[in-house]
Residue, then its C-alpha position, 0 to 999 in steps of 0.5 A: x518240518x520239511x524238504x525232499x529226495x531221490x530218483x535212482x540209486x545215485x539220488x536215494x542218498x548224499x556226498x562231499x563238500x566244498x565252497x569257494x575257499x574250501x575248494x575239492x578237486x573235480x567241482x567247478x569253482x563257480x557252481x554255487x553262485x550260478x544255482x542260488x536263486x534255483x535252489x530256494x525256488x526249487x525248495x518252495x516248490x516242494x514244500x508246496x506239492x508237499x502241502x498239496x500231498x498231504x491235503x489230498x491224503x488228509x493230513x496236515x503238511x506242518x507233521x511232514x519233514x523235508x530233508x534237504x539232501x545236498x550231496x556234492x554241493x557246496x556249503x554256500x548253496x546250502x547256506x542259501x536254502x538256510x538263510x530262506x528258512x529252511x533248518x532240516x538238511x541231510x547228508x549220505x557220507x560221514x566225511x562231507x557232513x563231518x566237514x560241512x557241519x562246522x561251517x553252517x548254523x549250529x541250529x540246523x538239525x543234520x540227519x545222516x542218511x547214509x549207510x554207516x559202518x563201525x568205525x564211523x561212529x565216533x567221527x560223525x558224533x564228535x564231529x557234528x554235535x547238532x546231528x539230529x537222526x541217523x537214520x539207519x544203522x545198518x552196515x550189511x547188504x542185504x544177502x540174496x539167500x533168504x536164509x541168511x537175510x534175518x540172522x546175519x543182518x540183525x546181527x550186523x545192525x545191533x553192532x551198529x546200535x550197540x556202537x552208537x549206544x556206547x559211543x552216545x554215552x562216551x561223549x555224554x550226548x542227549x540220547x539220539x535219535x533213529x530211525x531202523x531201515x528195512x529193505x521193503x524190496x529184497x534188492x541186493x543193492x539197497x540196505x536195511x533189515x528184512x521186514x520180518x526182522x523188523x521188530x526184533x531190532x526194533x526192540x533191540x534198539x528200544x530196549x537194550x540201547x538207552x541212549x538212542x531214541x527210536x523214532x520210527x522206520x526207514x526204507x528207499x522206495x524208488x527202484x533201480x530199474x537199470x539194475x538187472x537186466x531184466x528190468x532194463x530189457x522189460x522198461x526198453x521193449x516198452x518205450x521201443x514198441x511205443x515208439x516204433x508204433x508212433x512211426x507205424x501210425x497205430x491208434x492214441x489209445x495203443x500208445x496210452x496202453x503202452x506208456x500205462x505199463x512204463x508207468x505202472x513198472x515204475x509206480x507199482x513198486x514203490x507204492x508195494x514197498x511203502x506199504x509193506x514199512x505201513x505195515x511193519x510200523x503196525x507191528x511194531x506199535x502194536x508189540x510196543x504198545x505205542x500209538x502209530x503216530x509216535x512211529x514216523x515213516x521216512x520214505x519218499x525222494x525227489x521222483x517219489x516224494x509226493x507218492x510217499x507223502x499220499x501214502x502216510x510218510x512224515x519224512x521225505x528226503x530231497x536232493x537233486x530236485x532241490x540242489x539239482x543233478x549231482x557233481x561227483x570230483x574226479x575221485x569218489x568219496x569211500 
């Protein structure tokens, strides 16, 4: 199993494709090439700290899998991280996986990570016949009312099971297999169920959707801190008051003090909101009757990854630290 992803919001998921015949307006035409032999180190270099992850929590590295995410890069660049062995490879946007998948090894295993909308379905499972995991199948926003959050989501999210169920059937597919996001920090920006949803769309996914395998929980743990203006204001007054004490000569200890609290603001929530799918996961074994090794955790990205990872995760998701920085076109993709 391998590979790995995230940072902000931009790096929690991926998007289009193009390659030196297959050229989309707004990349430059030489990218690839240039980002070759980087891109397999760079791959090296995360399984390895993967390895080192899990021998520090105890575990072995050959049960977590590395998801290469290669938003906006073009085929050949992941041709190249292919032909250096590595066969597990993501994408957030229906359009680009759909357009990409043709192009590459039918051995390798495509995990759609994305948000995925109704009338998706059928495009991204005619379209990718080694689709291998969606892992989400939420199509709602989290609602800010907390009322609202249980009832509207599960509602939307079954649709979408319910979809792909009937859609899986259509073509006559081998069962896929799922993940069930949960939003483990209430952000309005990010997808997935309401962790005391959890289980209830869980069993709806096991036992009411017989063509899809449900294989375990997914959340996004790197926060956003650009967001709301509160976290910005609070991780700027930070780095402002540590560096205007390096001009005002205070003491290593002052400066140490304050950059533990730019740390903590950015590393305490993750490990809170990992924690928080560990203990859906426990629930969900435990209503289900099933050992929690059959329930994978997908959480962790490319500036969490390893944190994950020490924290029970099986399947990390890894974009940019891989295929570097994003190169959106002109024009998004919707």
């Amino acid at each position: 199993m391998n590979n790995h992803e995230a940072n902000n919001r931009d790096r929690q998921i991926e998007d289009d494709p193009s390659n030196q015949e297959h050229q989309q307006p707004g990349y430059p035409p030489m990218a690839a090439s240039a980002m070759d032999g980087v891109a397999v180190a760079a791959l090296r270099s995360v399984l390895q700290h993967v390895h080192q992850a899990a021998e520090r929590s105890g575990r072995s590295s050959d049960r977590i899998r590395v998801v290469a995410v290669s938003k906006t890069k073009p085929v050949s660049l992941v041709r190249q991280v292919y032909d250096a062995g590595h066969r597990s490879f993501g994408e957030n946007y229906v359009q680009e996986i759909v357009e990409k998948a043709p192009q590459l090894p039918e051995d390798i295993e495509w995990h759609f990570i994305g948000n995925l909308q109704s009338n998706k379905v059928k495009p991204l499972l005619t379209g990718v016949p080694n689709l291998a995991m969606v892992e989400t199948v939420d199509d709602q926003k989290v609602n800010s009312d907390p009322n609202m959050i249980y009832y509207k989501f599960l509602l939307c999210v079954s649709q979408i099971a319910n979809n792909l169920n009937r859609m899986v059937e259509n073509i006559g597919r081998k069962p896929l297999r799922v993940f069930v996001q949960v939003n483990t920090s209430g952000e309005e920006s990010k997808f997935g169920v309401h962790p005391s949803g959890c289980l209830e769309l869980v069993k709806h996914v096991s036992m009411a959707c017989p063509n899809l395998e449900f294989c375990g929980l997914m959340t996004i743990g790197m926060p956003d801190y650009t967001s709301t203006p509160e976290n910005f204001k609070v991780v700027f007054l930070l780095i402002y008051i540590s560096f205007g004490s390096v001009v005002l000569s205070c003491s290593l200890l002052v400066n140490i003090f304050l950059w533990f609290l730019i740390l903590l603001k950015f590393l305490t929530p993750s490990v809170c909101w990992y924690q928080t799918l560990a203990s859906c996961r426990s629930e969900v074994c435990e209503a289900l009757g099933i050992a929690e090794e059959q329930c994978e955790l997908s959480m962790g990205m490319s500036g969490d990854f390893e944190l994950a990872v020490e924290l029970g995760s099986t399947n990390v998701r890894i974009g940019s630290t891989i295929f570097g920085a994003r190169e959106y076109p002109k024009k998004q993709l919707n």
